[in-house]
C-alpha positions in Angstrom: 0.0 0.0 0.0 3.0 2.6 1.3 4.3 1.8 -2.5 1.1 2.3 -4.4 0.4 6.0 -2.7 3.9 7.3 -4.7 3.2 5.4 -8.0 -0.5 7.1 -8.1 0.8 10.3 -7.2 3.4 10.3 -9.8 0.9 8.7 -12.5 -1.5 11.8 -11.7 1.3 14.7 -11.9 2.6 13.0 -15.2 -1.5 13.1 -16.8 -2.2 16.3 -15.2 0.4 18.0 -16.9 -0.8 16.5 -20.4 -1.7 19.2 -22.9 -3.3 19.0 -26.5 -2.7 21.9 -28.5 -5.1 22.2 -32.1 -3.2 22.3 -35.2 -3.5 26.7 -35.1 -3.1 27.0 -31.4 0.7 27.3 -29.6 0.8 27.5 -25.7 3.2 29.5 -24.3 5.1 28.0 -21.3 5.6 30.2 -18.2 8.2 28.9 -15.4 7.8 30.3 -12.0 6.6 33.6 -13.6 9.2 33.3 -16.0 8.9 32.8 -20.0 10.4 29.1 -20.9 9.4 27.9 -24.5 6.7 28.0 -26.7 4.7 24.4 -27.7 2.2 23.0 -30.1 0.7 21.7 -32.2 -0.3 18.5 -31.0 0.4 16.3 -27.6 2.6 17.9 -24.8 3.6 18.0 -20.9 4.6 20.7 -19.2 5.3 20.5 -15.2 2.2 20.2 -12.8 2.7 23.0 -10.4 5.4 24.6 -11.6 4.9 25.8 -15.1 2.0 27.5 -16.6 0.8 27.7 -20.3 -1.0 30.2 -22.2 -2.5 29.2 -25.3 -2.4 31.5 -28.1 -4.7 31.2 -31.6 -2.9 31.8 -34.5 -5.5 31.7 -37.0 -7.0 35.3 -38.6 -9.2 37.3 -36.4 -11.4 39.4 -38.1 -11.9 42.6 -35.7 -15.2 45.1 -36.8 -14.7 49.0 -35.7 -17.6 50.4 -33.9 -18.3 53.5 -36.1 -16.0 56.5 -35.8 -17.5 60.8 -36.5 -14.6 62.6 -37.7 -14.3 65.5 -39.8 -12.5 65.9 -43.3 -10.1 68.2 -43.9 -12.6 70.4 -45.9 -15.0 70.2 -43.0 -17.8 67.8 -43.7 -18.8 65.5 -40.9 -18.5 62.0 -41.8 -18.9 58.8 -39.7 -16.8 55.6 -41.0 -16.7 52.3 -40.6 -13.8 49.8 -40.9 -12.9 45.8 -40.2 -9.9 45.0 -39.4 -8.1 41.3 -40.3 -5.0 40.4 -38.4 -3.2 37.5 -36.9 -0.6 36.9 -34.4 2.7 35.8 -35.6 4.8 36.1 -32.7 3.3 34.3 -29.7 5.6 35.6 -27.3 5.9 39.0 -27.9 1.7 39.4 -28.1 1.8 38.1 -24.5 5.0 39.4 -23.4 5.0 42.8 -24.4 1.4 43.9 -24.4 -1.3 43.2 -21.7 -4.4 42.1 -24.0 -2.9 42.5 -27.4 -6.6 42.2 -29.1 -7.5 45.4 -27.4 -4.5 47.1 -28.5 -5.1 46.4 -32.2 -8.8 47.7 -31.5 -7.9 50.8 -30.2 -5.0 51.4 -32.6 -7.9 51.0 -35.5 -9.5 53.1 -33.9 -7.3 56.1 -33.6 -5.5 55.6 -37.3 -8.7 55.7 -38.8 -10.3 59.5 -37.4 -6.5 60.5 -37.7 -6.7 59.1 -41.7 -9.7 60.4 -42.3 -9.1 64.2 -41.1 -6.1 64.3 -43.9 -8.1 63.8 -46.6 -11.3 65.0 -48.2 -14.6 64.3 -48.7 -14.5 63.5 -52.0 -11.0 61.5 -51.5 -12.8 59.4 -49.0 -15.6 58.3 -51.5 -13.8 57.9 -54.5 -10.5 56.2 -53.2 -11.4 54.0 -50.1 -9.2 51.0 -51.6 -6.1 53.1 -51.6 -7.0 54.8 -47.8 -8.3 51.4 -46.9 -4.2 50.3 -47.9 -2.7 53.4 -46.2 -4.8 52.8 -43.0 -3.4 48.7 -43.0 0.2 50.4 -43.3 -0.3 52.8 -40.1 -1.6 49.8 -37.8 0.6 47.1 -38.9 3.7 49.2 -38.0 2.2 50.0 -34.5 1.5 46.5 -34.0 4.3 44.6 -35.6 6.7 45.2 -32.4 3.6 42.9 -30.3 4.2 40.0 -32.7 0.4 41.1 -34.2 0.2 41.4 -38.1 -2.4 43.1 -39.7 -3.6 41.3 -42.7 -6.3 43.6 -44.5 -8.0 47.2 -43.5 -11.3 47.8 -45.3 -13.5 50.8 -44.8 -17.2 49.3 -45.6 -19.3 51.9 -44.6 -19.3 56.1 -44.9 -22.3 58.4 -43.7 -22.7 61.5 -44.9 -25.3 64.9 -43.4 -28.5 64.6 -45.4 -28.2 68.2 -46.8 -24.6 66.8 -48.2 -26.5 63.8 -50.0 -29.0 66.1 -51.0 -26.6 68.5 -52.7 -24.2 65.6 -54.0 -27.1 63.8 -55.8 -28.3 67.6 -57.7 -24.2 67.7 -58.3 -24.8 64.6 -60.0 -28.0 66.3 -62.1 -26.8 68.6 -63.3 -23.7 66.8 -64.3 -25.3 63.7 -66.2 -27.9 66.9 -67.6 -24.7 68.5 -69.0 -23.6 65.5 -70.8 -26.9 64.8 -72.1 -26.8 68.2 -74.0 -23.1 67.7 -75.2 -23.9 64.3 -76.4 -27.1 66.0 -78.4 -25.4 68.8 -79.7 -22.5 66.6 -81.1 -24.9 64.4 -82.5 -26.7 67.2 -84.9 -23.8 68.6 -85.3 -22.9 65.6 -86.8 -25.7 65.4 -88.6 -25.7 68.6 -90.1 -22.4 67.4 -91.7 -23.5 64.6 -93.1 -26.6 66.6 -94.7 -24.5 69.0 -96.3 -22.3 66.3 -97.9 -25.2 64.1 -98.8 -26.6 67.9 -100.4 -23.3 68.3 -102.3 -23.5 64.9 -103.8 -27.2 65.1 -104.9 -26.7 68.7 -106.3 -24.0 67.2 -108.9 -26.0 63.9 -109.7 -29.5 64.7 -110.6 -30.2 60.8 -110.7 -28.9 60.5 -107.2 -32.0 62.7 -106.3 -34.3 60.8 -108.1 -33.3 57.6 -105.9 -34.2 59.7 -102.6 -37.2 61.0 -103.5 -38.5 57.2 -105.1 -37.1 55.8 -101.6 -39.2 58.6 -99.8 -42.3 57.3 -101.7 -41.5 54.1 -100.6 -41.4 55.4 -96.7 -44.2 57.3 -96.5 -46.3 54.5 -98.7 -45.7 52.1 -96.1 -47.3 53.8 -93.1 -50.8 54.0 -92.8 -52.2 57.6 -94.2 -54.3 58.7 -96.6 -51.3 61.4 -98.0 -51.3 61.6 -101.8 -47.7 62.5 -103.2 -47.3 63.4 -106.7 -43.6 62.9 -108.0 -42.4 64.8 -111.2 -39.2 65.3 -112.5 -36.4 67.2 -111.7 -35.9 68.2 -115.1 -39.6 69.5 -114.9 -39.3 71.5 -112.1 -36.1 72.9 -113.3 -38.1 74.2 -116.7 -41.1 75.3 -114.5 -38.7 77.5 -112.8 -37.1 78.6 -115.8 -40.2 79.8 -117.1 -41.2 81.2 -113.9 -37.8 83.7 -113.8 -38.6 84.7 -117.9 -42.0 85.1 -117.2 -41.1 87.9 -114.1 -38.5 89.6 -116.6 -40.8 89.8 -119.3 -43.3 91.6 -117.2 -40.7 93.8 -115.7 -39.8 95.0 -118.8 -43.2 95.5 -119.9 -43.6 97.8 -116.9 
């Protein structure tokens, strides 16, 4: 029995000291207070009593940042929203030399994004939020790379604007798709007008080239339903009817 007592002693220190780490975890093995090694993946022991372990995930957190009301630098009040992706990649160092690493990346988020947002302007904001999205990831990562945390991706997913500033944005963009509607028209019959005067040119030195337009208007305007009568006669005719008309007005000037 006195021999039993030890063996069942020993047998529980060596399973209480078991540990299974998952594949993306590493536990991080305190001695007396003091940092010894980092383990895992997988099956280890550490000392019953004695050491203490920590486990750390490595995997990518994904953090969301609670909205933030800042002002651009051209004064417009805007309140943004950004998630941030990051992982540890230094075990020690996230537990070592920060208290609760997590809320540090929060908080530096946090503060690089009002400080990112008052540089730049409204416009910059809603037209380039990839590139400030990459700027902001820069800023953070550098603050966080000394606590072992790297920051994977920044992305700014939501901006709010005053109502009066969507108002006047959207009769911005009026008047701007107005103003290309009227330059589109005016190039358009000014176009046309060009091709008029050259089709004009054409038809005024081939007489038969006329002809062909006016048979093809016949055609048109026979195949809708109207009751419009349309006499055709010859250009040559209406060149002699006019030639007659211009004697006729001399000959009764002279009379006069």
């Amino acid at each position: 029995m006195s021999v039993l007592i030890p063996i069942v002693f020993i047998a529980f220190l060596l399973i209480s000291g078991l540990r299974v780490l998952q594949q993306y975890q590493r536990g991080l093995v305190f001695r007396l207070g003091k940092y010894e090694t980092t383990k895992g993946p997988g099956l280890t022991w550490i000392i019953p009593v004695i050491d203490r372990m920590l486990m750390i995930d490595m995997r990518v957190v994904t953090q969301d940042i609670e909205p933030q009301e800042t002002m651009t630098n051209d004064n417009v009040p805007v309140k943004v929203r950004a998630v941030v992706w990051y992982k540890v990649i230094n075990p020690e160092r996230a537990i070592v030399e920060v208290a609760n690493f997590e809320d540090a990346v929060r908080q530096t988020a946090l503060t690089s994004l009002r400080s990112v947002m008052g540089q730049h302007s409204l416009d910059e904001l809603l037209k380039e939020q990839e590139k400030l999205s990459s700027m902001l990831g820069d800023i953070i990562d550098k603050v966080t790379e000394p606590w072992g945390v790297m920051v994977d991706r920044v992305q700014i997913k939501d901006v709010e604007i005053p109502q009066s500033m969507q108002r006047a944005m959207a009769q911005e963009a009026e008047a701007h798709r107005e103003k290309r509607a009227r330059i589109i028209k005016a190039e358009a019959e000014h176009d046309a007008a060009l091709k008029l005067t050259e089709a004009a040119a054409k038809m005024a030195h081939m007489p038969m080239a006329m002809e062909l337009r006016r048979m093809q208007m016949l055609t048109e305007v026979g195949a809708e339903q109207n009751t419009m009568t349309i006499v055709m006669m010859p250009s040559e005719f209406v060149s002699a009817a006019s030639a007659l008309v211009r004697l006729a007005d001399k000959a009764s000037a002279s009379s006069d």
